[in-house]
N, CA, C and O atoms as a GROMACS GRO file, in nm:
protein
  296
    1UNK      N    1  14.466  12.261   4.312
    1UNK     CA    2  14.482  12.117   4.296
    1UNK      C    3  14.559  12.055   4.412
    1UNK      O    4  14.598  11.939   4.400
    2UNK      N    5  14.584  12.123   4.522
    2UNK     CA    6  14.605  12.063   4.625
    2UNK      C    7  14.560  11.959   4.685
    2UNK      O    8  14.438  11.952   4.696
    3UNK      N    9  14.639  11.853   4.739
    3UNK     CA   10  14.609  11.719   4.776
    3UNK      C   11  14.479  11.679   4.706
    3UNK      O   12  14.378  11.656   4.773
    4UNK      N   13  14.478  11.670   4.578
    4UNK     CA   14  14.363  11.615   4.492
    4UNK      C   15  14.385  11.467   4.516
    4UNK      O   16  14.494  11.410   4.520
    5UNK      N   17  14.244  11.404   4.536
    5UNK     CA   18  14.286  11.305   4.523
    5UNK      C   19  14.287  11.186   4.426
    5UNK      O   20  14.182  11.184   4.362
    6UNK      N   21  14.360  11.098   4.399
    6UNK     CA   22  14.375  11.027   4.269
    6UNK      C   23  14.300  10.866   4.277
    6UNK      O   24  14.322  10.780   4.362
    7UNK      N   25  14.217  10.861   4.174
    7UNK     CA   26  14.171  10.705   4.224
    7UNK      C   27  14.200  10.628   4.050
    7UNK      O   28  14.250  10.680   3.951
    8UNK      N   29  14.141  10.478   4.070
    8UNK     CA   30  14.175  10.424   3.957
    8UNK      C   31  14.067  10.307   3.935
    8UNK      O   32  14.016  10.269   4.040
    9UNK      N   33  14.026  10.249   3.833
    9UNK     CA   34  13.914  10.175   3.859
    9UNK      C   35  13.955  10.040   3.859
    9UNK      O   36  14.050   9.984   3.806
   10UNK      N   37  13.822   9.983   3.960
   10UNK     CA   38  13.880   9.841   3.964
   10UNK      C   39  13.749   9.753   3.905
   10UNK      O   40  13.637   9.781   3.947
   11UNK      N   41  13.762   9.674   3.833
   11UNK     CA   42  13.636   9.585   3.777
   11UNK      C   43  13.631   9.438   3.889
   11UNK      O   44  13.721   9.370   3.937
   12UNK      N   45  13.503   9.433   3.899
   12UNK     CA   46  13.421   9.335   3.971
   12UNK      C   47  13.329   9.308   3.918
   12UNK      O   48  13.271   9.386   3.842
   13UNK      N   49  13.284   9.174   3.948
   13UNK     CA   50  13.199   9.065   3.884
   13UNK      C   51  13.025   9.190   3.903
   13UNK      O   52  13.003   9.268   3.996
   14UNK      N   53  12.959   9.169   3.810
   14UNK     CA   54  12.856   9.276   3.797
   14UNK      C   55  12.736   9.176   3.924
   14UNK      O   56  12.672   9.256   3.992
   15UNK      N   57  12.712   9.060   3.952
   15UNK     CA   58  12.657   8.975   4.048
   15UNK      C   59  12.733   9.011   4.217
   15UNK      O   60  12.671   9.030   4.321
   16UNK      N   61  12.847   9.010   4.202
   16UNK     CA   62  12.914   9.087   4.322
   16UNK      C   63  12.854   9.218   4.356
   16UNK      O   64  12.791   9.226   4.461
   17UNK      N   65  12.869   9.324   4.275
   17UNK     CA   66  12.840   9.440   4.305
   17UNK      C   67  12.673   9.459   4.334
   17UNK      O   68  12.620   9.547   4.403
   18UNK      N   69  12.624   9.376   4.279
   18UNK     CA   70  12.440   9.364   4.333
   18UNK      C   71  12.450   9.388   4.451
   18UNK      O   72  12.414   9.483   4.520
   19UNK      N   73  12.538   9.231   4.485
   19UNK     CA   74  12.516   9.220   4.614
   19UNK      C   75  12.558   9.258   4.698
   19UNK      O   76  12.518   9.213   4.806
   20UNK      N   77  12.662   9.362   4.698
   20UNK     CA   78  12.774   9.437   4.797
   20UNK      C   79  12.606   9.588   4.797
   20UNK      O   80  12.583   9.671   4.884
   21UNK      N   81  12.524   9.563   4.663
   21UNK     CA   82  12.478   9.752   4.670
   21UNK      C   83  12.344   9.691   4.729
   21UNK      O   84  12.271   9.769   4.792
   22UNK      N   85  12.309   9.576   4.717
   22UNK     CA   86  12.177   9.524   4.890
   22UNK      C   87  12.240   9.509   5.029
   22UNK      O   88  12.173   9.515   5.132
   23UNK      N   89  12.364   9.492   5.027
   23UNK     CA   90  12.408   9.503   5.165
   23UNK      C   91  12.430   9.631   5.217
   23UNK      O   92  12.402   9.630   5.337
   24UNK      N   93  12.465   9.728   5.183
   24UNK     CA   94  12.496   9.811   5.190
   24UNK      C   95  12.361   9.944   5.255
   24UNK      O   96  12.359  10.030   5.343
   25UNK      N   97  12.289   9.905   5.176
   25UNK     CA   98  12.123   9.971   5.156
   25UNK      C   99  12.079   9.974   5.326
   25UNK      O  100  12.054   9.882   5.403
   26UNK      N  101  12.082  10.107   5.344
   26UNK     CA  102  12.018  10.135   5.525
   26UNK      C  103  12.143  10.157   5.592
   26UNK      O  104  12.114  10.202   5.703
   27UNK      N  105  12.311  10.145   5.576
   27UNK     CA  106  12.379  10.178   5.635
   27UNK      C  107  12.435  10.306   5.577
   27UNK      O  108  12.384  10.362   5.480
   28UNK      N  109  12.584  10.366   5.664
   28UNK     CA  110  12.657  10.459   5.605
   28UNK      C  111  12.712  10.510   5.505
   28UNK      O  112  12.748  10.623   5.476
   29UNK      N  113  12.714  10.360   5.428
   29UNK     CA  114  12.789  10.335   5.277
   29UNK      C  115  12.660  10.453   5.194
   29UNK      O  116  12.538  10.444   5.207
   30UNK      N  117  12.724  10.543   5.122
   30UNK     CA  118  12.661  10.584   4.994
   30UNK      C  119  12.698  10.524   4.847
   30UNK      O  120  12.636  10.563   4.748
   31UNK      N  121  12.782  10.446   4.839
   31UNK     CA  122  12.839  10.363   4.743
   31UNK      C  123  12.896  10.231   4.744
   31UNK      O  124  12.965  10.176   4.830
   32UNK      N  125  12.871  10.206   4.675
   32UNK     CA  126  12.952  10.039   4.655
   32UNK      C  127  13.129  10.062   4.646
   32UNK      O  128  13.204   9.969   4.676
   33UNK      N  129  13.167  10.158   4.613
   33UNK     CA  130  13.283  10.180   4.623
   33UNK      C  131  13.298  10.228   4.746
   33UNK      O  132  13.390  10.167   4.800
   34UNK      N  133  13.234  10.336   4.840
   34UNK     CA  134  13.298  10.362   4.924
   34UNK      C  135  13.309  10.239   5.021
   34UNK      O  136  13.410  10.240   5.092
   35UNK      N  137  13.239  10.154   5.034
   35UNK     CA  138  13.202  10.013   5.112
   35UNK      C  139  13.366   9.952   5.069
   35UNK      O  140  13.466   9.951   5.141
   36UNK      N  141  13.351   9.903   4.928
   36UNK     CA  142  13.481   9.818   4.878
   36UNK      C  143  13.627   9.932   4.939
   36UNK      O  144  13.704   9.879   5.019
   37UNK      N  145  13.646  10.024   4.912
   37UNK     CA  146  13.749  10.087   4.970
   37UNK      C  147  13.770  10.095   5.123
   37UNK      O  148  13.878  10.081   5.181
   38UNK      N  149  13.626  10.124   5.190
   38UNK     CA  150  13.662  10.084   5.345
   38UNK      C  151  13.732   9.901   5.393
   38UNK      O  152  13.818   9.857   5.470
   39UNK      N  153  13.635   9.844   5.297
   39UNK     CA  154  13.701   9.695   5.368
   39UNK      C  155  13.826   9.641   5.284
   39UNK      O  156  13.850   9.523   5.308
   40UNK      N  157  13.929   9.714   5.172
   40UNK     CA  158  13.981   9.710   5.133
   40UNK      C  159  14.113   9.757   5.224
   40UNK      O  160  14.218   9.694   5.210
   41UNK      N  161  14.107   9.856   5.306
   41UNK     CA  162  14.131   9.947   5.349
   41UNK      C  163  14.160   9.837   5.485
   41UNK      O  164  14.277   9.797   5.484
   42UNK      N  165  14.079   9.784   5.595
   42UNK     CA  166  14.039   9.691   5.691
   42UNK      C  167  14.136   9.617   5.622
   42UNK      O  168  14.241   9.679   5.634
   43UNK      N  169  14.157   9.493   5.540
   43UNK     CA  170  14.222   9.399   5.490
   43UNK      C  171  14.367   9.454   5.530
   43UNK      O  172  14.442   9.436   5.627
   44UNK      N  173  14.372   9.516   5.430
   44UNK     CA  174  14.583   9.620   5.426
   44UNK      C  175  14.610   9.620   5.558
   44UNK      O  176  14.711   9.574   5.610
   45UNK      N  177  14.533   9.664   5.603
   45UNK     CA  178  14.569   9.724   5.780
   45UNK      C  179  14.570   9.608   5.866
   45UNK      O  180  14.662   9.596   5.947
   46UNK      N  181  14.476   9.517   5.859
   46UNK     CA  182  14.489   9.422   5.924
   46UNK      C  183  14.636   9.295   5.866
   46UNK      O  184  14.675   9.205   5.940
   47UNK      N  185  14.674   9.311   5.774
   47UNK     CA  186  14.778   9.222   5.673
   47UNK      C  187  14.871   9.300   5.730
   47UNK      O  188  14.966   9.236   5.775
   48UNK      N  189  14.877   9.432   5.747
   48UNK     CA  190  15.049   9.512   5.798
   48UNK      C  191  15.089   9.486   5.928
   48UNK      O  192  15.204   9.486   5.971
   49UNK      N  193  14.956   9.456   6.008
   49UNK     CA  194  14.933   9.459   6.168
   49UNK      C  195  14.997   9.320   6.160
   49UNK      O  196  15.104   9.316   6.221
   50UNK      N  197  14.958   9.199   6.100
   50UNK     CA  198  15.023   9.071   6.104
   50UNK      C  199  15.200   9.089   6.092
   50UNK      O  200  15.291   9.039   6.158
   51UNK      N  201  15.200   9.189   5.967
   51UNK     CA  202  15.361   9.156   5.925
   51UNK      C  203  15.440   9.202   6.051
   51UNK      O  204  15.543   9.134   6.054
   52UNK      N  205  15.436   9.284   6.151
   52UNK     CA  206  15.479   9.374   6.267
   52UNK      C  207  15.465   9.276   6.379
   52UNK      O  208  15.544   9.294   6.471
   53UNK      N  209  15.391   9.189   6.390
   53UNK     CA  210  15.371   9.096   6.503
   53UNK      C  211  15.472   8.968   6.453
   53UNK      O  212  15.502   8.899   6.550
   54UNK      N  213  15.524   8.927   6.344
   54UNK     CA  214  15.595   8.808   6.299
   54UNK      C  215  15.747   8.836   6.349
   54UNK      O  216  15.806   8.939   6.317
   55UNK      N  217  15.808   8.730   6.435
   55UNK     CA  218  15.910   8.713   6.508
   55UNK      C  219  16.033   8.697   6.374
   55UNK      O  220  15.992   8.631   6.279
   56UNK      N  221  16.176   8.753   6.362
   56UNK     CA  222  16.245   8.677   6.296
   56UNK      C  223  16.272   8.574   6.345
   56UNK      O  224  16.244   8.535   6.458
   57UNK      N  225  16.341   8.511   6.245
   57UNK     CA  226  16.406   8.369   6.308
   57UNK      C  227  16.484   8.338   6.446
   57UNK      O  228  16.485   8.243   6.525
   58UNK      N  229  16.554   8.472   6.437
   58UNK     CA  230  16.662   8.484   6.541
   58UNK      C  231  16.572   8.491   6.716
   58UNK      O  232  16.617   8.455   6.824
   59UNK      N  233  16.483   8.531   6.693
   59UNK     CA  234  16.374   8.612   6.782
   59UNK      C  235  16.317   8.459   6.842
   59UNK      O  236  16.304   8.411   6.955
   60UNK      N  237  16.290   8.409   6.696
   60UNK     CA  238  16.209   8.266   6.713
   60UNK      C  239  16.303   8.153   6.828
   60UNK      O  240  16.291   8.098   6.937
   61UNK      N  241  16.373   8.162   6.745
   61UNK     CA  242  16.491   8.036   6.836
   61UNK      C  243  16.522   8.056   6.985
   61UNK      O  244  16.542   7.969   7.069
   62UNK      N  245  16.521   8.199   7.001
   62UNK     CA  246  16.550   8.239   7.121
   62UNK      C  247  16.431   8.187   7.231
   62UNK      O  248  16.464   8.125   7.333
   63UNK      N  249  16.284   8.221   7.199
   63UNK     CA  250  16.191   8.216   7.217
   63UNK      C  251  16.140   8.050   7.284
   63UNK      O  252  16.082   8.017   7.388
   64UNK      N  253  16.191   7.978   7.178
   64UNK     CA  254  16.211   7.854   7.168
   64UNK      C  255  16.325   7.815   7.294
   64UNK      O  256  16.275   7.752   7.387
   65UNK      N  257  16.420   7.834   7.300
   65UNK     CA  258  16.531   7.805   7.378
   65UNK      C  259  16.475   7.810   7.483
   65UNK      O  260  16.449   7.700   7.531
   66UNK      N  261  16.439   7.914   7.552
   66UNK     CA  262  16.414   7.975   7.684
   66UNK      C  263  16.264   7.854   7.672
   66UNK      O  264  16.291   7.761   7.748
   67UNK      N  265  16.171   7.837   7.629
   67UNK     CA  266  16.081   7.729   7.650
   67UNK      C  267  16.122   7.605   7.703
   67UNK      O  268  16.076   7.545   7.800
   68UNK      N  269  16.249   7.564   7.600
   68UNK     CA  270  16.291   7.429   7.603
   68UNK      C  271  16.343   7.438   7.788
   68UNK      O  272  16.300   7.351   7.864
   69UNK      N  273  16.437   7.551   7.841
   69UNK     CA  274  16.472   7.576   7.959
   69UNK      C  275  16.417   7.543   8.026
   69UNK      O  276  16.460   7.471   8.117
   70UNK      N  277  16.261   7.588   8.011
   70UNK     CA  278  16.150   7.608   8.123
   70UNK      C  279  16.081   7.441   8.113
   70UNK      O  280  16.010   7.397   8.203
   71UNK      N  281  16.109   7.378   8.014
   71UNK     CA  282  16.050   7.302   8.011
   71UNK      C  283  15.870   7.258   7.957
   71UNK      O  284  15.796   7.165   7.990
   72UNK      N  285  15.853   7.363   7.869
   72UNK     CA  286  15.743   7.412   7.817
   72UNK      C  287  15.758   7.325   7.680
   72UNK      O  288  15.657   7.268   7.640
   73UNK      N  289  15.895   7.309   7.597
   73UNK     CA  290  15.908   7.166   7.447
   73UNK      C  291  16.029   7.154   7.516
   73UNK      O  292  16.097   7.213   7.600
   74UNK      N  293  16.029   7.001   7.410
   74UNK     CA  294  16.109   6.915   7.425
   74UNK      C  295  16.181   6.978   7.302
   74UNK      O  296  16.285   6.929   7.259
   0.00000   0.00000   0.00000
């Protein structure tokens, strides 16, 4: 039972899943789940990548200052 892995179910609209299992049809996806978990997956990663790029405040002002210097805001 090593690194088994654990999943959990998620309910979606039964008109959604049609249409996620015609899009899908001719590509890599063998499932409608594996599709929803890859772009589920894309979302998180792309949402963590945002939180890592956001300046604190302190960061901000500074940022700001040195503009106002340069003459870039008022």
């Amino acid at each position: 039972m090593a690194d088994e892995k654990k999943y959990t179910t998620v309910s979606i609209p039964k008109p959604l899943y049609d249409k996620i299992k015609e899009l899908i049809e001719g590509t890599g996806f063998t499932s409608v789940s594996d599709y929803v978990t890859y772009v589920l997956r894309e979302i998180v990663a792309s949402i963590e990548e945002e939180k890592e790029e956001v300046f604190s405040k302190e960061e901000e002002e500074k940022i700001k200052a040195r503009l106002r210097a340069l003459g870039y805001i008022d």
